[in-house]
C-alpha positions as CSV (number, residue, x, y, z in Angstrom):
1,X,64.4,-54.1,-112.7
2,X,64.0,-52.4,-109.4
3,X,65.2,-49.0,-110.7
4,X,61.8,-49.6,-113.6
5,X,59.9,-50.0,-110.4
6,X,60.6,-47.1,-108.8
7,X,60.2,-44.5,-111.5
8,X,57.0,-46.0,-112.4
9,X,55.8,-46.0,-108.7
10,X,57.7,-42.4,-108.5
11,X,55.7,-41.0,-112.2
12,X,52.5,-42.7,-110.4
13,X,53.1,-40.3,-107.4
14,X,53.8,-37.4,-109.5
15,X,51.3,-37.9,-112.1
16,X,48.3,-36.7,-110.2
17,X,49.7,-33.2,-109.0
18,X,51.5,-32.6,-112.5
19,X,47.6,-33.1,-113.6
20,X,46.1,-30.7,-110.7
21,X,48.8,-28.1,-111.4
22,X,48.0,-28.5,-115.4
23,X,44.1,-28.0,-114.6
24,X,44.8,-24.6,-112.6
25,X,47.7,-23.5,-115.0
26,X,44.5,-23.9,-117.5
27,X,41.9,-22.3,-115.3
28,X,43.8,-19.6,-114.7
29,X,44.6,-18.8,-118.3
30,X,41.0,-19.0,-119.2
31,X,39.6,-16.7,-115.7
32,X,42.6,-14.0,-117.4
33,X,42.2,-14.5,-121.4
34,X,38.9,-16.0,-122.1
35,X,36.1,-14.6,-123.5
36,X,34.5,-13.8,-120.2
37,X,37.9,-13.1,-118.4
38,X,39.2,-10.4,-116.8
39,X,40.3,-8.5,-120.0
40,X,37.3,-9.0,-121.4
41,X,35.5,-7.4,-118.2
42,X,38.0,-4.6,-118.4
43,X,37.3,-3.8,-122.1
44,X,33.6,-4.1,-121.7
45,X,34.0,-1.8,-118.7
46,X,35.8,0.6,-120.7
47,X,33.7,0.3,-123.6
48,X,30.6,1.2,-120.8
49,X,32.4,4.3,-120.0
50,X,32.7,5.4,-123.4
51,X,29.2,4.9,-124.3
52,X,27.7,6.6,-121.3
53,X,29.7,9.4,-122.0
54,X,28.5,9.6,-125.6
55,X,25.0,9.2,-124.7
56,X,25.6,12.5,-122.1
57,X,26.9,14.1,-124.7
58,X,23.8,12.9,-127.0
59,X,21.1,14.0,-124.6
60,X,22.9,17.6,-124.2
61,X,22.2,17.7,-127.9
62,X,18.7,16.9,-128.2
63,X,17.7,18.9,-125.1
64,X,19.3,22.0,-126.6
65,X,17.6,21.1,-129.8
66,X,14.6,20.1,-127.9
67,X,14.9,24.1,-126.1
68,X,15.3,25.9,-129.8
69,X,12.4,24.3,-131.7
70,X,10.3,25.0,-128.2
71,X,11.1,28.3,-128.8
72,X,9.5,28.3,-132.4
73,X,6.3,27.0,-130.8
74,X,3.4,29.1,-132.3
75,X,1.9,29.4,-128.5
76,X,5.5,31.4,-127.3
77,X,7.2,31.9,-130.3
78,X,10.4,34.2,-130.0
79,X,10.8,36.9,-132.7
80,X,14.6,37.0,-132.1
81,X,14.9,32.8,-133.0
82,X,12.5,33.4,-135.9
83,X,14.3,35.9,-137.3
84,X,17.4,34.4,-136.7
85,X,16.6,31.0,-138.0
86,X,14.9,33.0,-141.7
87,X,18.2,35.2,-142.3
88,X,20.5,31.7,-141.5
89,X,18.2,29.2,-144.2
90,X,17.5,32.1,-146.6
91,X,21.2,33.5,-146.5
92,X,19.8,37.4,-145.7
93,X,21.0,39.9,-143.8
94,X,20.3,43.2,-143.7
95,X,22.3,46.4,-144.6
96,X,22.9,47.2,-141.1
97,X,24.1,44.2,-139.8
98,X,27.0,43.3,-138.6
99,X,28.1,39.6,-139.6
100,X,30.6,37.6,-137.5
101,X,31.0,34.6,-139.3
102,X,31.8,31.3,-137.1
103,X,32.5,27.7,-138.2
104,X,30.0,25.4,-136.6
């Protein structure tokens, strides 16, 4: 009888930190692992990298596409890019020319 006693009144004592120690093992799981943990921050972080560095990359594009149809503007048009752009979309070239072909 007395040994019943004291592992109840010895579980009663250990009961409350095993809970505390199973609420933090928990908590910390969850701050690593969950959905707004830390490798979710990393992978969002990385995915941020990624898509600032496609959108650089992007606005090159349209600025040097934004620079070759400026210079097709009828106010400063440029003979060179006219001619250019007419022998590309019309497959011409003339007898004289000397073609380099390039993959693009």
């Amino acid at each position: 009888m007395y040994l019943i006693r004291r592992l109840r009144s010895r579980a009663r004592d250990l009961a409350i930190p095993v809970l505390g120690l199973g609420v933090l093992v928990y908590i910390a799981y969850h701050a690593v692992n969950g959905d707004r943990g830390l490798l979710a921050w990393w992978q969002l972080s990385d995915q941020m990298d990624r898509t600032r560095a496609q959108l650089a990359r992007t606005s090159a594009e349209v600025m040097r596409m934004e620079h070759r149809v400026g210079l097709m503007r009828p106010e400063k048009l440029d003979r060179d890019m006219l001619d250019e752009r007419i022998r590309s979309i019309l497959l011409l070239a003339h007898p004289r020319d000397l073609i380099i072909e390039s993959k693009p």
